[in-house]
C-alpha positions as CSV (number, residue, x, y, z in Angstrom):
1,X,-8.8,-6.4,-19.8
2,X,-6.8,-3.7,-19.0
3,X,-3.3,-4.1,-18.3
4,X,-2.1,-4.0,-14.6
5,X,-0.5,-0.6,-12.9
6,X,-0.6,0.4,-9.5
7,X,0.6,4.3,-9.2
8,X,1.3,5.9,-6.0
9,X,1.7,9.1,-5.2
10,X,2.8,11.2,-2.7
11,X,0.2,14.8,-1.6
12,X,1.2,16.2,1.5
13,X,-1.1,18.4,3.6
14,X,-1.1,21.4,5.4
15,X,-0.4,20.0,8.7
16,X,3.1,17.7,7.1
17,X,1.4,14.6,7.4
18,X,2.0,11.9,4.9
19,X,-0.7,11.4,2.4
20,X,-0.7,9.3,-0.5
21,X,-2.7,8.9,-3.7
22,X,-3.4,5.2,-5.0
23,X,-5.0,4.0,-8.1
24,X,-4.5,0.6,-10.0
25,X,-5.9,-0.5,-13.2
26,X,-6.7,-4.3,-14.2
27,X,-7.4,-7.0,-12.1
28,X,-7.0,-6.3,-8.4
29,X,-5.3,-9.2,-7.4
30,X,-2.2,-8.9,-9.8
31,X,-2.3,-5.2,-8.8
32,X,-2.1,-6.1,-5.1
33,X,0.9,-9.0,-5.3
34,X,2.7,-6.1,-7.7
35,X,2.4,-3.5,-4.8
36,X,3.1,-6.2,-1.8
37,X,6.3,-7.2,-3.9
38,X,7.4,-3.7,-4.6
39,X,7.5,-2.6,-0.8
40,X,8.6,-5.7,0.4
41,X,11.7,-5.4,-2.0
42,X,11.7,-1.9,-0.6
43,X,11.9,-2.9,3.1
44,X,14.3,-5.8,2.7
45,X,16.8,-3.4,0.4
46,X,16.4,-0.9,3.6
47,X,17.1,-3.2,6.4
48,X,13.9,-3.9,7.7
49,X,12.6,-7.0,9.2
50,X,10.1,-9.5,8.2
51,X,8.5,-9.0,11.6
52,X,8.9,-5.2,11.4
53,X,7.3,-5.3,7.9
54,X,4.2,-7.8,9.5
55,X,3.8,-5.2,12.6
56,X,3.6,-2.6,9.5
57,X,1.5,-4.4,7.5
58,X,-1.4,-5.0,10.8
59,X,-1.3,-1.8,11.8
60,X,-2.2,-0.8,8.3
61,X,-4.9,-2.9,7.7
62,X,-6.7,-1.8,10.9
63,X,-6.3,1.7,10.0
64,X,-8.2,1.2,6.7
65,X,-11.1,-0.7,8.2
66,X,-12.3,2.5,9.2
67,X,-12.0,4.2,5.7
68,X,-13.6,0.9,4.0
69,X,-17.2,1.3,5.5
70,X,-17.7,-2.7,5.0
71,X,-17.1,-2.2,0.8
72,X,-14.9,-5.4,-0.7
């Protein structure tokens, strides 16, 4: 198995909106607790709140079920 990395990059568009790039490598599950504990470290070192950081997290989630067409 291949060893776990999440890479994230930033590609901005014409119109200045925020775009990102995201690809992981090994098992999905070790990929996503790396990610969740990288931003949350990244939010609590900025001052954000857990609830904030929920609110975040939701609105998130909705906004992909569109892009994920039903695919686990």
């Amino acid at each position: 198995m291949r060893k776990p990395k999440v890479i994230l990059k930033l590609k901005k568009n014409e119109d200045k909106d925020m775009i990102y790039i995201s690809k992981c490598t090994g098992d999905n599950g070790v990929c996503f607790t790396m990610a969740m504990g990288f931003a949350i470290s990244l939010a609590k070192n900025s001052g954000i709140s857990l609830s904030k950081v929920k609110e975040l997290v939701s609105d998130i989630y909705k906004e992909t079920e569109d892009d994920d067409n039903g695919e686990d």
